[in-house]
Residue frames as qw, qx, qy, qz and C-alpha x, y, z in Angstrom:
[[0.276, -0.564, -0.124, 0.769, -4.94, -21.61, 0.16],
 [0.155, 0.038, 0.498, 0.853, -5.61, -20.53, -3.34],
 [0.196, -0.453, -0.596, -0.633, -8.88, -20.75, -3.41],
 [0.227, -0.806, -0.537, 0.106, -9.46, -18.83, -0.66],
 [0.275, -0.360, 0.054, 0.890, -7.59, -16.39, -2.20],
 [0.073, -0.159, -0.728, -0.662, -9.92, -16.50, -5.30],
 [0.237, -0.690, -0.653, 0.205, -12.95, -16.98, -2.63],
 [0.181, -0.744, -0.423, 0.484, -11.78, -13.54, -1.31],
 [0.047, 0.149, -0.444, -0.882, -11.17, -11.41, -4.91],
 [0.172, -0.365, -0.540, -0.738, -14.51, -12.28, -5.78],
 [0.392, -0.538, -0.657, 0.354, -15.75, -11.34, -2.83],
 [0.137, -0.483, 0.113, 0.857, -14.10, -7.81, -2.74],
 [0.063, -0.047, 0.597, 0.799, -15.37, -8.20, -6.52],
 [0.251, -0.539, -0.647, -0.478, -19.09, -8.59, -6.44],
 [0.351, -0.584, -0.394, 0.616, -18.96, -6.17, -3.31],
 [0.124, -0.348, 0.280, 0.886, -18.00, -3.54, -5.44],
 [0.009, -0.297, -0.827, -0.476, -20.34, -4.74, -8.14],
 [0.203, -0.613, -0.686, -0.335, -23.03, -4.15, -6.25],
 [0.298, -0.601, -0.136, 0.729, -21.98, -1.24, -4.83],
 [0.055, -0.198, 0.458, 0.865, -21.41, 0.64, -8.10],
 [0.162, -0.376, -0.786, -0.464, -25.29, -0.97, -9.21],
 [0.321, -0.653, -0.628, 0.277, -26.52, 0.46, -6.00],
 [0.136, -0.781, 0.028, 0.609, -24.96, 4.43, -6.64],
 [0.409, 0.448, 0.701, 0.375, -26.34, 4.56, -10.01],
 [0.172, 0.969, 0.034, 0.172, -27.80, 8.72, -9.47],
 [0.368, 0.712, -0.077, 0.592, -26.04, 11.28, -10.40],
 [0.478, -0.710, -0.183, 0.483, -24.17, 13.35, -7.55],
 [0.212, 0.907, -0.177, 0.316, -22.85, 17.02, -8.30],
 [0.517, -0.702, -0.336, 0.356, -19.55, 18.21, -7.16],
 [0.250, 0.947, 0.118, 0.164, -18.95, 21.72, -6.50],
 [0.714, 0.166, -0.090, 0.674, -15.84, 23.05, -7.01],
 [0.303, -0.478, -0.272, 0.778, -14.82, 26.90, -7.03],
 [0.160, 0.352, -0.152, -0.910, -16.47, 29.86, -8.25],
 [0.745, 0.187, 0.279, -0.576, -19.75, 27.77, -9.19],
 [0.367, 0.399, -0.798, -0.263, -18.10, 24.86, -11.41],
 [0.683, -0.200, 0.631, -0.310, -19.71, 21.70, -10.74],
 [0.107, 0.295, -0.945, -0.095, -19.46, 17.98, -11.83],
 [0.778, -0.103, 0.148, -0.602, -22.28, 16.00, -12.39],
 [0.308, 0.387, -0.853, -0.168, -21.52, 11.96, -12.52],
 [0.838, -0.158, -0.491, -0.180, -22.91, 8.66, -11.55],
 [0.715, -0.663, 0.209, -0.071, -21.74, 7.98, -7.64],
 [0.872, -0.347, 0.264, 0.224, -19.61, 5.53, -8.19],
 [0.536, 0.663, -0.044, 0.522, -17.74, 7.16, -10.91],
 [0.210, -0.881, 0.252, -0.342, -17.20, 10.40, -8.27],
 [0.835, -0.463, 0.290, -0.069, -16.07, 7.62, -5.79],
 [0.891, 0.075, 0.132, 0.428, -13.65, 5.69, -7.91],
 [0.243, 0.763, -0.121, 0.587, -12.26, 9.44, -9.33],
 [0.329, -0.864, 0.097, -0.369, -11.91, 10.14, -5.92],
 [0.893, -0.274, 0.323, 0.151, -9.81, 6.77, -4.67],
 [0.909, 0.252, 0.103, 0.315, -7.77, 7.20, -7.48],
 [0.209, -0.884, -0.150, -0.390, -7.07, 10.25, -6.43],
 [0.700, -0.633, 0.326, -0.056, -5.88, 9.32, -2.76],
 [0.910, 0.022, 0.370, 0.185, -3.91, 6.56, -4.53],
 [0.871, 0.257, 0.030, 0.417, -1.93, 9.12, -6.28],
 [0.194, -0.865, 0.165, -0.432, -1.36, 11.64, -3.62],
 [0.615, -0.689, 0.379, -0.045, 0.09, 9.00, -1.60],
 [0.813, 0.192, 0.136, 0.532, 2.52, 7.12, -4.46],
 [0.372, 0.729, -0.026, 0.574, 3.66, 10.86, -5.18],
 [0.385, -0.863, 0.224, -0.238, 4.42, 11.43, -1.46],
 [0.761, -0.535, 0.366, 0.020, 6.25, 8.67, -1.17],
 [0.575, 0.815, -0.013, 0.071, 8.49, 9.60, -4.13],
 [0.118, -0.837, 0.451, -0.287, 11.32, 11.36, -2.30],
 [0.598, -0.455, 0.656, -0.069, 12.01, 8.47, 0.03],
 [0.904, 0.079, 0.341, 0.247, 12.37, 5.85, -2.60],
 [0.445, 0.849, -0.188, 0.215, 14.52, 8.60, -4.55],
 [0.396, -0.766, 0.386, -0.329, 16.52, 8.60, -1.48],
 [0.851, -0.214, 0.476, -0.061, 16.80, 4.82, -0.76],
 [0.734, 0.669, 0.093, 0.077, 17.84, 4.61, -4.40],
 [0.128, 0.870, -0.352, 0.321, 20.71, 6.90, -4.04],
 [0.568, -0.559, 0.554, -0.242, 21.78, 5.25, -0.74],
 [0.828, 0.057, 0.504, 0.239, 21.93, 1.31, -2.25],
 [0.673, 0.663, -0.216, 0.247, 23.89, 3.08, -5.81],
 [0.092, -0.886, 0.368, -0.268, 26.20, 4.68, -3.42],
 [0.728, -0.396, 0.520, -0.210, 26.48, 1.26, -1.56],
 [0.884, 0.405, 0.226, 0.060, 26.97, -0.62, -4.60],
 [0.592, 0.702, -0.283, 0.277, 29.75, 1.64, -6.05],
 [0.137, -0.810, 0.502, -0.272, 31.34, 1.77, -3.05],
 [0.614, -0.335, 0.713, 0.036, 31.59, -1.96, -2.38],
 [0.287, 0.319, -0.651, -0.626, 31.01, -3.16, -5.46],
 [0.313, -0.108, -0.916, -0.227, 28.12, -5.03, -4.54],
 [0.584, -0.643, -0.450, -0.206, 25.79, -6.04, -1.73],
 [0.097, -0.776, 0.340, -0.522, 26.37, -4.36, 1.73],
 [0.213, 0.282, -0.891, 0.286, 26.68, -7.59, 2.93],
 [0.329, -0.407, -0.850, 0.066, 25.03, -10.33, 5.06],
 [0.369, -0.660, -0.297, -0.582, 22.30, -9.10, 7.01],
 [0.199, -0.264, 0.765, -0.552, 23.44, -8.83, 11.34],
 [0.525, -0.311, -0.787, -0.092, 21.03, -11.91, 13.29],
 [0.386, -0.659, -0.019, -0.645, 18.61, -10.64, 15.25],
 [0.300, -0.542, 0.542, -0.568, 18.89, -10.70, 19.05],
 [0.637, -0.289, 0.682, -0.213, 19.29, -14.01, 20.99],
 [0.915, 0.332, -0.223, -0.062, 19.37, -15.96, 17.47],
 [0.254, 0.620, -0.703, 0.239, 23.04, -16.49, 18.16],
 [0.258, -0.210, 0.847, -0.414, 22.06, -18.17, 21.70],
 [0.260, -0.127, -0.937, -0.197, 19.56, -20.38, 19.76],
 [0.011, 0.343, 0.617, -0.708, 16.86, -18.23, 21.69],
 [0.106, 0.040, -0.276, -0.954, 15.43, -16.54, 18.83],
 [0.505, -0.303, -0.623, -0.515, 11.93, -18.62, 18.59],
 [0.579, -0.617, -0.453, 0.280, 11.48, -18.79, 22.99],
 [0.134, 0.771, -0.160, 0.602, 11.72, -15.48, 24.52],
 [0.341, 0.265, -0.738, 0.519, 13.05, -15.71, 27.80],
 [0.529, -0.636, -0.561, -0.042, 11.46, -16.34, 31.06],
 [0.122, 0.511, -0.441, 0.728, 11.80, -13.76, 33.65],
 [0.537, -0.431, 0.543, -0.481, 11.78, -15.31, 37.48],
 [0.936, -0.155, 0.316, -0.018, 12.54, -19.23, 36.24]]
């Protein structure tokens, strides 16, 4: 199983490779009021992913502020974990890995 985790990182890796050797010119972009950006593709591209990659950690800010708050609160108030976790539906009746049959 490892090494077809390793198989697929250098996969993803010399993908990229030769992506980034293939978008070698330059690309412009324009901004506002005639500013522009001249760079190597794959520069623009990676600027741009990293980008995305922290527009969505910074959206999802709030909620882990939130969850945060919610397990202190839980903590001070029991003084610990909130406790075992409930067993999901028909585990009790030893059903949990066969869902039922309906009409036998």
């Amino acid at each position: 199983m490892r090494a077809l985790v390793w198989l697929l990182r250098a996969l993803v890796f010399f993908t990229l490779f030769a992506f980034a050797l293939n978008n070698q010119q330059d690309a412009v972009v324009r901004w506002f009021f005639g500013v522009e950006w001249h760079a190597p593709m794959v520069i623009v591209v990676l600027v741009a992913f990293g980008a995305g990659c922290a527009v969505g950690v910074l959206a999802m800010v709030p909620g882990w502020w939130r969850h945060r708050r919610v397990a202190r609160r839980v903590e001070s108030e029991g003084g610990g974990s909130p406790g075992p976790m409930p067993a999901p539906l028909g585990a009790a009746a030893g059903t949990a890995d066969h869902p039922p049959r309906d009409g036998l």
